[in-house]
C-alpha positions in Angstrom: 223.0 83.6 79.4 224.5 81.6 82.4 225.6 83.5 85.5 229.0 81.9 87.3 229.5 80.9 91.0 233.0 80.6 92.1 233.4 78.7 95.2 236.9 78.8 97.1 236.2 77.4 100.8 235.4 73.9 100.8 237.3 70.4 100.3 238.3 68.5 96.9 238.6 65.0 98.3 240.3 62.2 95.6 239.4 59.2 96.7 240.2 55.8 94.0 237.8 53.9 92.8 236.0 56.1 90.5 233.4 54.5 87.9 234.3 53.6 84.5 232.2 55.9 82.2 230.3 52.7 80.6 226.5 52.3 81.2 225.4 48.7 81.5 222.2 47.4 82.0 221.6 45.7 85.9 219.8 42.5 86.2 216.5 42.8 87.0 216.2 42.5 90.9 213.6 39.6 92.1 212.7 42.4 94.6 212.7 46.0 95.0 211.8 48.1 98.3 210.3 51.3 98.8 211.6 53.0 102.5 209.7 55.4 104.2 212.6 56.4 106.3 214.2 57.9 103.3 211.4 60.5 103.3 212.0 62.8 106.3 209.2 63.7 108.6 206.5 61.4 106.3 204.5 59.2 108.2 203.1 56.9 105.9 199.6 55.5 105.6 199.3 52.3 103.9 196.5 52.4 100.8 197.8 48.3 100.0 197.8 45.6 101.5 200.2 42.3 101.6 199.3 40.0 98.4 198.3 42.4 96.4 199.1 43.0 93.4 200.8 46.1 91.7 201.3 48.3 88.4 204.3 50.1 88.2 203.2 53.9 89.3 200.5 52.2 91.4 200.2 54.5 95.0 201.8 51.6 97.6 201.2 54.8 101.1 200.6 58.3 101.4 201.6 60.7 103.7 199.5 60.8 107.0 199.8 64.8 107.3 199.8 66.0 103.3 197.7 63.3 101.5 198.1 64.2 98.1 202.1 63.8 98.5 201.9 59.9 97.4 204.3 57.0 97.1 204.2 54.5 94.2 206.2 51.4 93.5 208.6 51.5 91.0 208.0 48.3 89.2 204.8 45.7 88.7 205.1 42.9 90.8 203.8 41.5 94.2 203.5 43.3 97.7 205.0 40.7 99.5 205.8 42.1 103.1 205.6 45.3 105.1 208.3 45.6 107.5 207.7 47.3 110.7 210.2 48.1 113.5 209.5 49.1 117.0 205.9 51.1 117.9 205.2 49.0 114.5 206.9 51.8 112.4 207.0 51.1 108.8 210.8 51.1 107.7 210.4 49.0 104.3 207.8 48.1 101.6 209.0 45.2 99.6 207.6 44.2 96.1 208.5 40.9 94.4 208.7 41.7 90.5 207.2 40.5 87.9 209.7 39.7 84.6 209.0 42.5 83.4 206.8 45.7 83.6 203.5 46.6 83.3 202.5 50.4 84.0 199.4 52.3 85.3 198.1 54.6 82.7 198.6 58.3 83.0 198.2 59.4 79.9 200.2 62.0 78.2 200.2 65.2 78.4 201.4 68.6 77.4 203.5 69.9 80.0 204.2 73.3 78.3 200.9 74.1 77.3 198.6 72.0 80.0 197.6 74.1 83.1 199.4 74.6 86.3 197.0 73.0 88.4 196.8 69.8 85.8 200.8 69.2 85.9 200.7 69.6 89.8 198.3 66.9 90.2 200.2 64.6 87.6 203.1 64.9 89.4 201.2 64.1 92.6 199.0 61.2 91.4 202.5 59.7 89.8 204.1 59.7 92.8 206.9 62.0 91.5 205.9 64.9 94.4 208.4 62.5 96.4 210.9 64.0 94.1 210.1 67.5 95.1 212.0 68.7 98.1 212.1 72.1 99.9 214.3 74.4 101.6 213.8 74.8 104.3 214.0 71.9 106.6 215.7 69.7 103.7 211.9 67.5 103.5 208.9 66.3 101.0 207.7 69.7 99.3 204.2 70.5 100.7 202.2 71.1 97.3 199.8 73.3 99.0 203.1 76.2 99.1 203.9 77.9 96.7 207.8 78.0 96.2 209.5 81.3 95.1 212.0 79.3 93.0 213.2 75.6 92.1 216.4 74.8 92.1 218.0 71.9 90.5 221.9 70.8 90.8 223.4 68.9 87.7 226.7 69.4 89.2 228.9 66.4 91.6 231.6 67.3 93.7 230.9 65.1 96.3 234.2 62.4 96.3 233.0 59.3 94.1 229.7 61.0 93.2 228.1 60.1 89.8 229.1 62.0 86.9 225.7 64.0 86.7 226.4 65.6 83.1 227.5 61.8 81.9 224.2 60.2 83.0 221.9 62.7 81.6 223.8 62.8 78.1 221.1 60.6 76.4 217.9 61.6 78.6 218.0 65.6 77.0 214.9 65.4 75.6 212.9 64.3 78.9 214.9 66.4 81.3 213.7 69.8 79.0 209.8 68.2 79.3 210.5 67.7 83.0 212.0 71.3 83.2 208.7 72.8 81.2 206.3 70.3 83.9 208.0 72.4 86.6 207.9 75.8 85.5 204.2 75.1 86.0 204.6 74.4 89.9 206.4 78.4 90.3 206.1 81.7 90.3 209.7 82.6 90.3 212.5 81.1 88.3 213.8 77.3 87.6 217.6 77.8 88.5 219.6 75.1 86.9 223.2 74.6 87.8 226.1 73.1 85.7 229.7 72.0 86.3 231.9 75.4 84.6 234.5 72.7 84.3 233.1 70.6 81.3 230.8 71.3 78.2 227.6 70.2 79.6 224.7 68.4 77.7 222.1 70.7 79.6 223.1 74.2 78.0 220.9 74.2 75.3 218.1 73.7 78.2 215.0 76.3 77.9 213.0 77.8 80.8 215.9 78.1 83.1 218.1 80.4 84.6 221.6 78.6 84.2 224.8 79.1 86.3 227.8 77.7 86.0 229.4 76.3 88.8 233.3 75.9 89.5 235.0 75.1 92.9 235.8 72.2 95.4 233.3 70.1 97.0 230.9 71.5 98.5 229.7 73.8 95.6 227.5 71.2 93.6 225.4 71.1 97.3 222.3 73.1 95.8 221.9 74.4 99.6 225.1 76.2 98.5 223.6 77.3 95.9 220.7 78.6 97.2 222.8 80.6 99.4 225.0 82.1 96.2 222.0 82.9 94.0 218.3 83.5 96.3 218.9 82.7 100.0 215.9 82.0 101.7 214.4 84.2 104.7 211.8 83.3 107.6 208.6 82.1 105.8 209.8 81.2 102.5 209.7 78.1 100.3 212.2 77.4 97.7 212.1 73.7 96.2 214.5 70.9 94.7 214.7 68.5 92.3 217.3 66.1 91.6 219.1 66.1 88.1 217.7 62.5 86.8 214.3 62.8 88.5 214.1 66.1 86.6 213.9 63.3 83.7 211.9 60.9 85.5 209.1 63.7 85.6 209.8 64.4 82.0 209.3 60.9 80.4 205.7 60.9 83.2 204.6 63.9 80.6 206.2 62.1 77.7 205.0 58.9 77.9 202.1 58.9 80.3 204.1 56.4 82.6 206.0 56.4 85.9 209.5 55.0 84.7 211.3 54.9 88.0 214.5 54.4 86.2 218.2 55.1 87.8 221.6 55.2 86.9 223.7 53.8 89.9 227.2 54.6 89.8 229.1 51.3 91.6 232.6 53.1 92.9 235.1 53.0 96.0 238.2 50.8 96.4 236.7 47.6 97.8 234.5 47.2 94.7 235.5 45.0 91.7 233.5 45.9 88.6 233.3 50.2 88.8 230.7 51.1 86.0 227.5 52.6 85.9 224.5 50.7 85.8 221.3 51.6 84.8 218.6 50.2 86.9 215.1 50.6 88.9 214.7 52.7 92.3 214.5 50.8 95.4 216.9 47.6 93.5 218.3 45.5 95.6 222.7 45.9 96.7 223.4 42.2 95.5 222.2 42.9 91.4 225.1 45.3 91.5 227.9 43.8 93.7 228.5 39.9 95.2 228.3 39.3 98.9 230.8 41.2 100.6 232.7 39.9 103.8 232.2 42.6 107.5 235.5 44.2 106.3 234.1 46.3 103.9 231.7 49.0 104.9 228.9 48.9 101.8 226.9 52.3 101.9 224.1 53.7 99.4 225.4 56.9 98.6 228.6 58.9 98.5 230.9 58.5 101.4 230.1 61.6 103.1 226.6 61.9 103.2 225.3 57.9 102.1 224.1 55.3 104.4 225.4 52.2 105.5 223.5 49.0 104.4 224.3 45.2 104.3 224.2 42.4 101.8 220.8 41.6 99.9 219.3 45.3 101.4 218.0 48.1 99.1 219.2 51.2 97.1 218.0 54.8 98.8 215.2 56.3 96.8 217.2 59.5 96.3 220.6 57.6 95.8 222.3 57.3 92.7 225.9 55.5 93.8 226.9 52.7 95.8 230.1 53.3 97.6 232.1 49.9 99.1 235.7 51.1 101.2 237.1 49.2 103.8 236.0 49.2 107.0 238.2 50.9 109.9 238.6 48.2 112.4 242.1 47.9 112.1 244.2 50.9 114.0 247.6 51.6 113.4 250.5 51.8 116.1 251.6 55.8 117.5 249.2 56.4 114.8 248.7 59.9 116.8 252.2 60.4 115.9 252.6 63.7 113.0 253.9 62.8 109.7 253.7 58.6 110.2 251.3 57.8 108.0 251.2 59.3 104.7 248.7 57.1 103.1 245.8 58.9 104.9 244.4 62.0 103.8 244.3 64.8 105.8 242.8 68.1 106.4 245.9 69.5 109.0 249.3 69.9 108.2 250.0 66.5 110.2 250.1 64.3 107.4 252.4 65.0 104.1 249.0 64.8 102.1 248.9 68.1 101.5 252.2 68.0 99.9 250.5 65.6 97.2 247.2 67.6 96.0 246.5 65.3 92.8 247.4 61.9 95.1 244.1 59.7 95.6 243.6 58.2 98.5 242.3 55.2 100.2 239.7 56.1 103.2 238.7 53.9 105.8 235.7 54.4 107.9 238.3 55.0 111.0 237.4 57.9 112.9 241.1 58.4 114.0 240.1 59.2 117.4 237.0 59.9 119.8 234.6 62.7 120.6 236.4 65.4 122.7 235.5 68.6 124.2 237.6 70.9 121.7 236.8 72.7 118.8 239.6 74.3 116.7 238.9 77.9 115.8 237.9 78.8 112.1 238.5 74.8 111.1 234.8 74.6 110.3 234.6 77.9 108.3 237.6 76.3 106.0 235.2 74.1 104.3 231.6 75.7 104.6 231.6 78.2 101.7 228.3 79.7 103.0 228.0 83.5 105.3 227.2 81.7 108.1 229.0 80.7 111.6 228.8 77.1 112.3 230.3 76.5 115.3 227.5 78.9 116.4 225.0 77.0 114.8 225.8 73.5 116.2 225.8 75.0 119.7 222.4 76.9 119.2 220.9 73.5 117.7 222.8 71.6 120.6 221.0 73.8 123.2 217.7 74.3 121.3 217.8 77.8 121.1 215.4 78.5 118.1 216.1 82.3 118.4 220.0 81.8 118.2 219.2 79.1 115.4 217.3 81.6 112.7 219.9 84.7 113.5 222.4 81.8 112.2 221.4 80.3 109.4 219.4 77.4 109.9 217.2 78.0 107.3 219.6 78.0 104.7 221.3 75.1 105.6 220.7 70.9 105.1 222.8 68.1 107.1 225.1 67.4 103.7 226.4 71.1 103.6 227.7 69.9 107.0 228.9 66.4 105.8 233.2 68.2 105.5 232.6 69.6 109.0 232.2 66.1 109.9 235.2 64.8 108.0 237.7 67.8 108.9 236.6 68.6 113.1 239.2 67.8 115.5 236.6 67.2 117.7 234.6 64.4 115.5 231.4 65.4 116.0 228.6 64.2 114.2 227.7 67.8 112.4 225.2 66.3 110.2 223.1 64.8 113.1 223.1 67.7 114.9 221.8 70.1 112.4 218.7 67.5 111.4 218.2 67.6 115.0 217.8 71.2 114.7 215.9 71.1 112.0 213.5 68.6 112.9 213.1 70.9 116.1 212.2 73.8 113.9 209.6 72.4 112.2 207.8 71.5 115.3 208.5 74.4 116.9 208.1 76.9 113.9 206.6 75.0 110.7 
């Protein structure tokens, strides 16, 4: 029995360039990149040095803090280089393949009827704890808490995202074994979440609570979700899985091996060949698209929450799209001007585009103006379907006030359930910075 969440605040943005639904297989990338950055608030300790050689599922660093949360690479190869930036901070580990893989043995294993404390330490010797995130603080689950529920979001709203319920159609089988491995790791429920709008693959699932979800962008956000179903108070733990590495868990169970295996949707208007690919974490951007000239912005990601990245650099670990639009360094005349450009999607009644609901559009990465002092009343609460203020928020996190911060939300909330705010405020500020700012200020200040 599924239990519905209608969303009605929030933003359907149709953007071309959506992915043909064909899977292909990518070339195999002569390297492949694990980055540390991706994992928020990890520092990593390297177990590996340069020259060594690798299995795929082989630890590569660990986290300095929480040493059983542990990092593996995603294919057998070569550790060729680790690249360090400024205060010699590790921001990429790089790993030159081999032709094809050769895996560290696991062994198989039971998930439904093996022990709690045997599937947590699976899933933390694999490597796949860096696919367990919590709530609060939007980071690397601690294993040592004990989560109240896990929640897991099979549902994309985000513009361009991947079509979740298309990538998992084949991969049934070792998304239920990675749903039984996780049932181990809580007390509470498994909450899994599917798009009310098509017949999902997913509904014959066992072991979960299922909802259906139906609304505009951001309602397949599992912080949204959170808030709908169990929101989270001062002191609790509630943790999150993506949709495929629900999978990648279940074939660790299945098979006794770390298949770090992703399917990238290529999309946006800027690229030429829009298909899904199916393909290693951590490949590298040029297996799935040729060299691209500075006037198109590339990012790993969706458009709203992705990040920006440059020929020949690498895939996020928790991506599963790669975006390419054109970049906004070209500005239009009296472009201030109401109703003169009615190419642009817009949130205000200044542009005709919402006359034209089912019209897709072609974004730039323009900002269409500069950082003022002005917020517009109630514009934020339009597209933040959550029972919270967040204008109130962004000021407490702004000024640091931790007391103003918990009376408002901020443990219910992660920087992409702010990623509209950013796209729809008059006064362009950079919502999503802010509130990991806040965040990051919480767990020093609070834990």
């Amino acid at each position: 029995m599924s239990k519905d969440i209608r969303i009605k605040r929030g933003l359907a943005l149709r953007l071309k360039g959506e992915a043909e639904k064909q899977i292909v297989e990518a070339p195999r990338s002569k390297t492949y990149a694990i980055k540390p950055p991706d994992f928020h608030s990890v520092v990593p300790k390297m177990t590996l040095k340069e020259g060594v050689r690798v299995l795929a599922g082989e630890t590569l660093f660990y986290s300095k803090y929480t040493e059983e949360v542990k990092f593996t690479s995603p294919v057998s190869g070569t550790l060729i280089e680790i690249k360090r930036a400024e205060r010699r901070r590790i921001v990429e580990v790089i790993i030159e393949a081999h032709p094809t893989d050769s895996y560290k043995d696991f062994g198989k294993m039971n998930a439904e009827t093996a022990a709690p404390e045997e599937v947590k330490s699976r899933i933390l010797e694999s490597g796949c704890g860096a696919f367990i995130k919590q709530r609060p603080y939007d980071i690397v689950a601690d294993p040592k808490d004990s989560p109240k529920a896990i929640f897991i979001s099979a549902v994309s709203t985000a513009p361009l995202a991947a079509d979740i319920g298309f990538v998992l159609k084949d991969k049934v089988a070792a998304f239920q074994e990675g749903i039984n491995a996780l049932n181990k790791l809580t007390s509470g429920k498994v909450h899994l979440s599917v798009d009310a709008s098509s017949e999902s693959c997913l509904k014959e699932i066992k072991g979960v609570e299922l909802h259906k979800v139906k609304g505009p962008h951001p309602a397949g956000n599992v912080g949204v979700q959170i808030h709908k179903i169990d929101p989270l108070n001062r002191g609790e733990r509630v943790w999150v899985v993506g949709a495929e590495d629900v999978t990648i868990i279940g074939n660790l169970f299945l098979t006794g091996e770390l298949h770090a295996d992703r399917t990238l949707a290529v999309t946006g208007s800027e690229a030429e060949d829009r298909k899904y690919y199916k393909a290693k974490i951590g490949a590298n951007i040029s297996d799935f698209i040729p060299q691209m000239p500075d006037s198109v912005r590339i990012i790993s990601g969706d458009v709203l929450t992705g990040d920006k990245i440059s020929n020949n650099q690498y895939i996020g670990f928790y991506h599963n799209s790669i975006t390419l639009i054109p970049e906004g360094n070209q500005y239009r005349m009296f472009g201030w001007l109401p109703f003169t450009y009615n190419n642009i999607h817009s949130n205000s009644k200044t542009s005709l585009s919402w006359l034209m609901p089912k019209k897709k559009f072609e974004p730039t990465t323009n900002l269409n103006g500069e950082e003022r002092a002005l917020v517009v009343t109630g514009e934020m609460e339009e597209v933040l379907p959550m029972d919270i203020y967040p204008m109130q928020l962004l000021k407490a996190c702004i000024s640091g006030d931790i007391e103003k911060m918990e009376n408002l939300g901020i443990y219910e909330v992660a920087p992409e359930d702010f990623a509209l705010i950013d796209y729809v405020n008059t006064s362009k500020i950079e919502a999503q910075e802010i509130i990991r700012l806040g965040l990051d200020l919480m767990i020093t200040e609070v834990g």
